[in-house]
C-alpha positions in Angstrom: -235.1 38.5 43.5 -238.2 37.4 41.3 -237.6 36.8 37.6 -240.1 38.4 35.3 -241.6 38.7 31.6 -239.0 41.4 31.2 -236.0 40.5 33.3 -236.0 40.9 37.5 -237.5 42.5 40.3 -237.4 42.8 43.9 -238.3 44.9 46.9 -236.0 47.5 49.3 -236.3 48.8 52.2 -235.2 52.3 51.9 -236.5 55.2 49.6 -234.6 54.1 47.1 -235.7 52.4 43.6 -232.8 51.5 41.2 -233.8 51.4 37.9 -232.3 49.4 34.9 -233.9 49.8 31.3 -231.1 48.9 29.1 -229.7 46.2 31.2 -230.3 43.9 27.5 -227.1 44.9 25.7 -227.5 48.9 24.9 -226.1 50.0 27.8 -223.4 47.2 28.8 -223.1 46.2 32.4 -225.5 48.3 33.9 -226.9 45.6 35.1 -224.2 44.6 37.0 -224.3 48.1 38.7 -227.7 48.4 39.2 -227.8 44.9 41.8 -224.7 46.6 43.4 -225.7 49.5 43.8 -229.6 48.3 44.8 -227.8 46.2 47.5 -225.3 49.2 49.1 -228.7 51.5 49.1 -231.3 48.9 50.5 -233.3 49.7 48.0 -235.9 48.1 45.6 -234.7 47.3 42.0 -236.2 46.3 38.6 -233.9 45.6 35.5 -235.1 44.8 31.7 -232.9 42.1 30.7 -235.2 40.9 27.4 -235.9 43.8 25.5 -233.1 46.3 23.3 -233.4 49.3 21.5 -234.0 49.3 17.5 -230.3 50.2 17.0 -228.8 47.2 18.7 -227.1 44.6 16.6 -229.5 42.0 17.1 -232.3 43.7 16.3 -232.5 42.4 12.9 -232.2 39.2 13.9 -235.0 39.0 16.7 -237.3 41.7 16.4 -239.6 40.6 18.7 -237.2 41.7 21.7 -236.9 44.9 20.3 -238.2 48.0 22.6 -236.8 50.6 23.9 -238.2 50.8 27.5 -236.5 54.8 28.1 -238.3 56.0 25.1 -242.4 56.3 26.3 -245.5 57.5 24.3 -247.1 60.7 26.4 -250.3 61.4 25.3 -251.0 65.2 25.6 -254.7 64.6 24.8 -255.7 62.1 27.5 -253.0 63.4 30.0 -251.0 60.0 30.1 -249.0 57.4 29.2 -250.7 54.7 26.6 -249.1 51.2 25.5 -251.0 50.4 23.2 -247.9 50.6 20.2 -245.4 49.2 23.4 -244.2 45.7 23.5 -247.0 44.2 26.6 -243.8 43.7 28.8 -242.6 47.0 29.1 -246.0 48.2 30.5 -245.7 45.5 33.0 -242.4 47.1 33.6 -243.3 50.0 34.7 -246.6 48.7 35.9 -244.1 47.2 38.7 -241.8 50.3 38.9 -244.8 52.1 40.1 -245.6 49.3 42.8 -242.1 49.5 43.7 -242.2 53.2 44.3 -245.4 53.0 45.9 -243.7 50.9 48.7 -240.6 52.6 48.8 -242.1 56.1 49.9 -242.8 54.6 53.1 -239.2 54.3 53.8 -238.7 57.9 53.0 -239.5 61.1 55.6 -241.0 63.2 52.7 -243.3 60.6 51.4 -240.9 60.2 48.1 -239.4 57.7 46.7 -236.1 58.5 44.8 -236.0 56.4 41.8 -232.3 55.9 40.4 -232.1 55.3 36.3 -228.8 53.9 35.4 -227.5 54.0 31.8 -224.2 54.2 30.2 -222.2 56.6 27.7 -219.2 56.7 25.5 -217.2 59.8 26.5 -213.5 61.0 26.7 -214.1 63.7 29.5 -217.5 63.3 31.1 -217.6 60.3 33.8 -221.3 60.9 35.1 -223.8 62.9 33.8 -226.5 63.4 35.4 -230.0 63.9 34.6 -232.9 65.7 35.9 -235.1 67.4 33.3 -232.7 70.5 33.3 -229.8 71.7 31.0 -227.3 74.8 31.0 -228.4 78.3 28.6 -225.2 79.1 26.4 -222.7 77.4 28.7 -223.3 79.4 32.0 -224.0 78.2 35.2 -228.0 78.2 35.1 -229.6 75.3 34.5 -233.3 75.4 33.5 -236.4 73.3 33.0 -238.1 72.8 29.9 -240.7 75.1 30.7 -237.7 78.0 31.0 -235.3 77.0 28.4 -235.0 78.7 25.2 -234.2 75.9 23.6 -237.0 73.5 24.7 -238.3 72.9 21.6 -241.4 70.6 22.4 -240.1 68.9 25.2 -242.1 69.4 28.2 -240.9 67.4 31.4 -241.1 68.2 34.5 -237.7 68.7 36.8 -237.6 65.3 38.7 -235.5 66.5 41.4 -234.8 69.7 43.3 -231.8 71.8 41.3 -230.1 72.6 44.6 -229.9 69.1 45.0 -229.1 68.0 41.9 -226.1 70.5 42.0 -224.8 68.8 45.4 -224.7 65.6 43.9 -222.8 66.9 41.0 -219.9 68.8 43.0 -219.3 65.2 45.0 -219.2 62.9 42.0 -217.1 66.0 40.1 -215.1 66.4 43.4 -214.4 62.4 43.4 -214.0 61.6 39.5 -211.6 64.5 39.1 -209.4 63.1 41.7 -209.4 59.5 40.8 -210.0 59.8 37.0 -209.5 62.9 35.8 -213.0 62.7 34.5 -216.1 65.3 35.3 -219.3 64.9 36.3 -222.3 67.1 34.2 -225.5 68.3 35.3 -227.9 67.6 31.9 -225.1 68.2 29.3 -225.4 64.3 27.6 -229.1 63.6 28.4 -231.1 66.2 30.1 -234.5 63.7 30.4 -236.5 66.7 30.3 -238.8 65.1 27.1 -242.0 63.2 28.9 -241.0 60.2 26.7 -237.8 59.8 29.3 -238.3 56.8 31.9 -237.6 59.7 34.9 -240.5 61.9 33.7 -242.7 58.5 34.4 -242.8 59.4 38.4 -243.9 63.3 37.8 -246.9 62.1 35.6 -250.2 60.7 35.6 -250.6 61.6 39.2 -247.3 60.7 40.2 -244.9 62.7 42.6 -241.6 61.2 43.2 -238.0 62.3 42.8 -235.8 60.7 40.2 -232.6 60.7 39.0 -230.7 59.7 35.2 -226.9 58.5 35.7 -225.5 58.0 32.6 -221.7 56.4 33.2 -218.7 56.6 31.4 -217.7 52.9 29.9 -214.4 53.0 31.7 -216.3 53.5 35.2 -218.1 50.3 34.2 -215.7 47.8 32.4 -214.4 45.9 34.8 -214.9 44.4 38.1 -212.4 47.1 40.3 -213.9 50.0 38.2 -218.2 49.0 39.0 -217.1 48.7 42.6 -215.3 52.4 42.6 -218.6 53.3 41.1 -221.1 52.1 42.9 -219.6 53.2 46.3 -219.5 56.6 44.7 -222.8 56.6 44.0 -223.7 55.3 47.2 -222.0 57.5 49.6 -223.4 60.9 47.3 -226.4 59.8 47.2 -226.6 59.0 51.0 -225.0 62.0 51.8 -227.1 64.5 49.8 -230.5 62.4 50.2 -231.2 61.1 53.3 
């Protein structure tokens, strides 16, 4: 593990690139998670461990450490990503996300690499939502990209992984968090990613072509020690068993 301007990084040795943005107090013990579940995948990892988002409680107080690394600027005009408003660190961020990738695709068959974006949410029924530039149309079983959706709005993303896919991984987790916690998993219902400002739309842009993947987990699957453990084998096995 190497420390860094923004937190940590270090190199896999399978496809996989878990990802960490709001490892700095937003998204509480994701952190935690991410090294877990980096370690059960063989896979690369980079968490942000400096830098929160303007609503955090501290961000008064040090304002300097405020940035919210999911939330990038997309310039339609020049085709890209600039930095130029972004805190320097978060550019070197994903500066090194896209190295990471770039060495993780030799692991992988189809010249991919799958990167793995762990965040958290507050919810009563929803355990794991996941999150692949698509959402459900008036509460059927079609998802959509941003390009299809009626209710787009300006969002533009791309899908970051295949929807047959995405729907596998979804019936396991459901499958699994039904059983042991009466919670569901969701394909796009909390946080679709499907804006070009999301951290997944990153590796379909600016010449990039990888797969990637938004969990956003329920507190109780991350509050204590027995429940990060169910979770990160859960994660593990799906995404073993639908990916590789």
């Amino acid at each position: 593990m190497a420390a860094t301007k923004y937190g940590e990084k270090s190199a896999g040795k399978s496809e996989f690139v878990v990802v960490a943005s709001h490892a700095a107090g937003d998204d509480m013990k994701t952190a935690i998670v991410a090294r877990k579940l980096a370690e059960k995948l063989k896979a690369s990892l980079i968490i942000n461990k400096k830098y929160f988002k303007p609503s955090n409680s501290r961000a008064d107080k040090i304002p300097e450490r405020v940035e919210d690394f999911n939330d990038l600027t997309w310039s339609t005009k020049r085709g890209k990503y600039v930095w130029r408003r972004k805190q320097p660190d978060m550019k070197l961020f994903y500066n090194d996300l896209d190295t990471l990738c770039e060495k993780a695709r030799k692991y992988s068959p189809k010249n991919k690499a799958t990167a793995i974006h762990i965040h958290g949410i507050y919810s009563k029924d929803v355990g794991i939502d996941i999150g692949v530039g698509v959402k459900k149309f008036n509460h059927g079983n079609k998802v959509f990209g941003s390009i299809f959706h009626k209710e787009s709005g300006g969002n533009t993303g791309a899908i970051t992984l295949k929807i047959s896919l995405a729907k596998k991984i979804k019936k396991e987790l459901n499958k699994n968090l039904k059983k042991d916690h009466d919670l569901t998993a969701t394909l796009g219902e909390s946080y679709s990613g499907w804006s070009r400002q999301s951290a997944i739309q990153f590796h379909k842009h600016s010449g990039r072509d990888d797969y990637a993947i938004q969990f956003e987990i329920n507190h109780t699957l991350r509050s204590n020690k027995e429940s990060r453990n169910y979770t990160v084998n859960l994660l593990a096995e799906t995404l073993t068993k639908i990916l590789t």
